[in-house]
C-alpha angles and dihedrals in degrees: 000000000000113000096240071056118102119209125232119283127241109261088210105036101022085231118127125266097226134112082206110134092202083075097045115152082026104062120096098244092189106104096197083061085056089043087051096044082053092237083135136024118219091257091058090095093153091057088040096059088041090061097037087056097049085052086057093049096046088050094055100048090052085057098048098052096038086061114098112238119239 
């Protein structure tokens, strides 16, 4: 995919199936949406866990900046 590229969209959330970082905030992180829009089959663990971690890391780093500093 070629950066000036966008991804597919989620059929279920409208967010973007990508890992890219360059769409972060905007990528569905939900990796039974990427199992329904057939982007991975049940048997792509390596994918899986890819998502699964950028979930995590997206997570994280809306905690982080939704907590007030001190």
């Amino acid at each position: 995919m070629r950066l000036s590229e966008k991804p597919d969209c989620c059929p279920i959330c409208g967010n973007y199936l990508t890992t890219a970082l360059q769409f972060n905030g905007h990528r569905c992180a939900d990796p039974s949406h990427w199992l329904a829009a057939g982007h991975l089959a049940p048997t792509d663990y390596y994918r899986l866990a890819e998502v699964f971690a950028q979930e995590s890391v997206e997570l994280n780093q809306r905690l982080h900046q939704a907590q007030p500093s001190s």
